[in-house]
Residue frames relative to the residue before (quaternion, step in Angstrom):
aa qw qx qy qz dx dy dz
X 1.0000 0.0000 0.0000 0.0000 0.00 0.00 0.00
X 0.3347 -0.5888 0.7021 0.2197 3.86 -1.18 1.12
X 0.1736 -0.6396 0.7487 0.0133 3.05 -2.23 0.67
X 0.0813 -0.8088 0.5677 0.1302 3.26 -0.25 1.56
X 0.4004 -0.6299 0.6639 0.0467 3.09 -1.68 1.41
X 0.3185 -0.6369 0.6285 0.3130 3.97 -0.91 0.01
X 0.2238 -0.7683 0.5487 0.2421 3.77 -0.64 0.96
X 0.7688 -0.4299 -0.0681 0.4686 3.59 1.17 0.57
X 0.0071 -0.7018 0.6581 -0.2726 3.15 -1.63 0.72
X 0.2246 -0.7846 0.5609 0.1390 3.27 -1.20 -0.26
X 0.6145 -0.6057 0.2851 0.4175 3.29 -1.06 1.36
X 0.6835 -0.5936 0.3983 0.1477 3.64 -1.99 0.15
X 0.6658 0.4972 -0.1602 0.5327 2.87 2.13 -0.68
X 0.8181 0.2061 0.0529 0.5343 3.09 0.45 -1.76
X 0.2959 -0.8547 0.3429 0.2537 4.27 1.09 -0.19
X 0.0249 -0.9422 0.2260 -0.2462 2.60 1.39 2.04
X 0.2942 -0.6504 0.4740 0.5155 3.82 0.53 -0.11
X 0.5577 -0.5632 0.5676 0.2227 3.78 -1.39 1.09
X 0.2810 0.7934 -0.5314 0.0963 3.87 -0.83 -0.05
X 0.7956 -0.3480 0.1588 0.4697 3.76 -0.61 0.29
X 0.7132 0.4674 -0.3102 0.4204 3.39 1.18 -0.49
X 0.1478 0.9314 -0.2394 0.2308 3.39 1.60 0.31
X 0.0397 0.8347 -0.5457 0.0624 3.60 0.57 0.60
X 0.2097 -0.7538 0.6091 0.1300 3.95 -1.36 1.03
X 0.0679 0.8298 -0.5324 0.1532 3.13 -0.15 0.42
X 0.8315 -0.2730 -0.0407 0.4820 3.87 -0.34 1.86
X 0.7454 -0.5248 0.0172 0.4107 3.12 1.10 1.68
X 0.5018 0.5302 -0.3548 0.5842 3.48 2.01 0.54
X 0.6259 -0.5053 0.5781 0.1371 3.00 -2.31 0.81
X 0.1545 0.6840 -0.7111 -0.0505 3.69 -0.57 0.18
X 0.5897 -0.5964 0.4687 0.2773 3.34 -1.28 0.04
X 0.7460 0.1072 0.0453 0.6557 3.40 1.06 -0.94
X 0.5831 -0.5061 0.4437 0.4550 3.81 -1.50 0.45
X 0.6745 0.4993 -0.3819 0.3872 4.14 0.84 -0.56
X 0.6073 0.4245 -0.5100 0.4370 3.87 1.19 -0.42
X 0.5753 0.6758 -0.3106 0.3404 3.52 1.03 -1.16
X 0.7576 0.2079 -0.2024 0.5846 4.07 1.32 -0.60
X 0.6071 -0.5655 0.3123 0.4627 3.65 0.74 0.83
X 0.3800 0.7340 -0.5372 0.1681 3.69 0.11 0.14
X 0.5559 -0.5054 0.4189 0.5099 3.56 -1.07 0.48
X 0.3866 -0.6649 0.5641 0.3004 3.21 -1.28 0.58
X 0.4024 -0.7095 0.5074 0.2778 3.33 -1.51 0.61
X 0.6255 -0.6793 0.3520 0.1533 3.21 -1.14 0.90
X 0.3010 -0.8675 0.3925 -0.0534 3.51 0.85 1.35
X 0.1297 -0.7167 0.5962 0.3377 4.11 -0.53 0.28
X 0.3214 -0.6331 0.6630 0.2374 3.56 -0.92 0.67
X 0.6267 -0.5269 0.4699 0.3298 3.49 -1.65 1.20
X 0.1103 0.7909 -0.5389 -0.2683 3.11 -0.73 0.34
X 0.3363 -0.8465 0.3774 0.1672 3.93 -0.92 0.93
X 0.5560 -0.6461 0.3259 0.4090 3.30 -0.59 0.37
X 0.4631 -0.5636 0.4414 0.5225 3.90 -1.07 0.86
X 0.7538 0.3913 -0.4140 0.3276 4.27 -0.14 -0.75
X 0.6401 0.5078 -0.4739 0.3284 3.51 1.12 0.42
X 0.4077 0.7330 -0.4345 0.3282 3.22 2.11 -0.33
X 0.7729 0.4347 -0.1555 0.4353 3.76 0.93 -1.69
X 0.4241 -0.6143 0.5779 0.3299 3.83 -0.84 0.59
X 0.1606 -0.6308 0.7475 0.1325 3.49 -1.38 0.57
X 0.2417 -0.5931 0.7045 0.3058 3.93 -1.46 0.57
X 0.2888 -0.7314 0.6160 -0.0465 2.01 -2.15 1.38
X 0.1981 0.9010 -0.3590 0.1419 3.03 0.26 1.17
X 0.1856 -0.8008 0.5679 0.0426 3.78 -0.76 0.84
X 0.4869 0.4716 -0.6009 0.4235 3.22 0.26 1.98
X 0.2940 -0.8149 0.4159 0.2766 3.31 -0.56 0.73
X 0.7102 -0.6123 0.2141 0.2737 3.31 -1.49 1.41
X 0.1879 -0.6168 0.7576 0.1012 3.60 -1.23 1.12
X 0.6721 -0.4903 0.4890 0.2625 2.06 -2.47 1.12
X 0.4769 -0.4310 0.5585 0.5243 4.30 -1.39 -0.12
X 0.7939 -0.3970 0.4208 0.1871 3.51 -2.00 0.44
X 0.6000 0.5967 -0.1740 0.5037 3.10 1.24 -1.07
X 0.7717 0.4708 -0.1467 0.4017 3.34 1.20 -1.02
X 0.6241 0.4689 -0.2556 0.5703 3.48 1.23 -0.63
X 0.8830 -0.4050 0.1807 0.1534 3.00 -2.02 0.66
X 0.5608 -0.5598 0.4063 0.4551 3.66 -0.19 -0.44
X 0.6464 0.6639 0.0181 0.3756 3.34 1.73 -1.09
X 0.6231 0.4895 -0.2195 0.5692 2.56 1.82 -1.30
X 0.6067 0.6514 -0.3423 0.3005 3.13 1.31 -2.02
X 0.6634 0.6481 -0.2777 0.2505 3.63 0.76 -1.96
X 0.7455 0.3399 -0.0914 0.5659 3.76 1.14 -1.43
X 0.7998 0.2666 -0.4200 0.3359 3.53 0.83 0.70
């Protein structure tokens, strides 16, 4: 027998992240078996992330040329 799991989403009641404890129940997601039977929800800490992990930074490992504009005639001609 398969158990279907939701690979993500978020619950119907309380807009939990889904995850293995995941319970369906009249064609809805809950997060847990207690959102799924109306219980008070329990008060969970949400992750919290830093703001400079929010923004990509380049990584990069070439070191920094000048713009086109900036280099010789010579250089410009042979690239």
């Amino acid at each position: 027998m398969v158990d279907l799991v939701p690979a993500s989403g978020s619950c119907a009641r309380c807009r939990g992240a889904l995850g293995l404890a995941s319970v369906r129940r009249d064609g809805r997601w809950y997060c847990s078996a207690a959102c799924a039977q109306d219980e008070p929800p329990t008060l969970r800490p949400r992750p919290v992330v830093p703001e400079d992990w929010l923004y990509p930074v380049p990584r990069r490992h070439l070191r920094r040329r000048p713009p086109l504009e900036l280099r010789g005639p010579a250089l410009r001609a042979g690239a």
